[in-house]
N, C-alpha and C positions, 0 to 999 in steps of 0.2 A: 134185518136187525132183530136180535132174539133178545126178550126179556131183561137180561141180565144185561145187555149190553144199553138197552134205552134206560137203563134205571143209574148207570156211570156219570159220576162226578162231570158236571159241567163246563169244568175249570180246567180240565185233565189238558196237560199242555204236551205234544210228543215231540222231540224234536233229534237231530242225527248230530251226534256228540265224535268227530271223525276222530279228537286225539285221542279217544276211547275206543274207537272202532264199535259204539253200540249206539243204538235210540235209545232214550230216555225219555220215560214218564213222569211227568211232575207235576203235583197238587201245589199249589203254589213253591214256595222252596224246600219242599220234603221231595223227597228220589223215591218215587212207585212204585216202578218198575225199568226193567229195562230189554232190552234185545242186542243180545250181542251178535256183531259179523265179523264175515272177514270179506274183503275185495279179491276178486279175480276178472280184472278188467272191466267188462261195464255188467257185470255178476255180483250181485251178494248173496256170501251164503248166511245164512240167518241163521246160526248157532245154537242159541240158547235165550228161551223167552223166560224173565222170571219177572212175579209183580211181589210186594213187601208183605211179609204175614200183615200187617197190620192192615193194608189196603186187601187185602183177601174179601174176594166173595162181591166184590162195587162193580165188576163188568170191566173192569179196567184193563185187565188183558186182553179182551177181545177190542176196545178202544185203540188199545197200544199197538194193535197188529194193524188196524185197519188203518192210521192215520200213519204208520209207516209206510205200509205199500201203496196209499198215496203219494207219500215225497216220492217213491222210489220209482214209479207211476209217473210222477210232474219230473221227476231227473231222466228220464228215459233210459232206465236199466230195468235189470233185470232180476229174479232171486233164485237161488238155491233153497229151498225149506230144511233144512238139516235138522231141524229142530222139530217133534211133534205135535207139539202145539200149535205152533205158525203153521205147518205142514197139514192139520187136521182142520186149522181155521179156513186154510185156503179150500179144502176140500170139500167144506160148507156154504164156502160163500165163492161159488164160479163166475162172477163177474170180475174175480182175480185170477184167474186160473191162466189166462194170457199174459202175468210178468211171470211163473214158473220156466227157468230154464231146463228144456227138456235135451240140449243137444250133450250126449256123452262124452265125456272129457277124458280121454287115456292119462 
C-alpha cells in the first residue's frame, strides 16, 4: 500500500451497483468515484476508473480499485483492465495479477 492510498478516507464504502453496470465509491452519501464494466460471462472488463474532482488527490482511487477486485476476488471472476488506471494499478500491485484475464477472445 503506497502513501496516498494509507492516507484514504476511512469511511470509503465500494460497493457493485449491477443496474449501473459500475462499482461505486461513497463517502457516506456523496458518489466518489466510480468503475464502470461490462460482463462477458464470468469476465469483467473494467472500462473506466473515475474519482470526483472534489475527492481528487485522498487515495481514493487506488481504494476503489483494490476493494473492487476484492468483490471480484470473493465472486470468483475474473477482469479485463480496459481501463489504464485499473490496468497500471494491477501492474503495481501483483498479488492481483491472477484475476487478469489473459485468454484471447476472437
Amino acid at each position: 500500500m503506497n502513501s496516498q492510498e494509507s492516507a484514504a478516507e476511512p469511511d470509503l464504502v465500494v460497493r457493485d451497483a449491477p443496474e449501473r453496470r459500475r462499482y461505486e465509491a461513497r463517502l457516506g452519501s456523496e458518489l466518489a468515484g466510480f468503475i464502470d464494466y461490462d460482463v462477458d460471462g464470468t469476465v469483467l472488463a473494467l472500462l473506466h476508473a473515475e474519482v470526483a474532482e472534489e475527492f481528487g488527490g485522498r487515495g481514493i482511487g487506488g481504494r476503489m480499485v483494490r476493494q473492487t477486485l476484492d468483490d471480484v476476488r470473493g465472486r470468483g471472476l475474473r477482469i479485463r483492465p480496459a481501463c489504464s488506471f485499473v490496468a497500471n494499478w494491477v501492474a503495481r500491485h501483483p498479488d492481483y495479477a491472477d484475476l487478469v484475464d489473459r485468454q484471447d477472445r476472437a
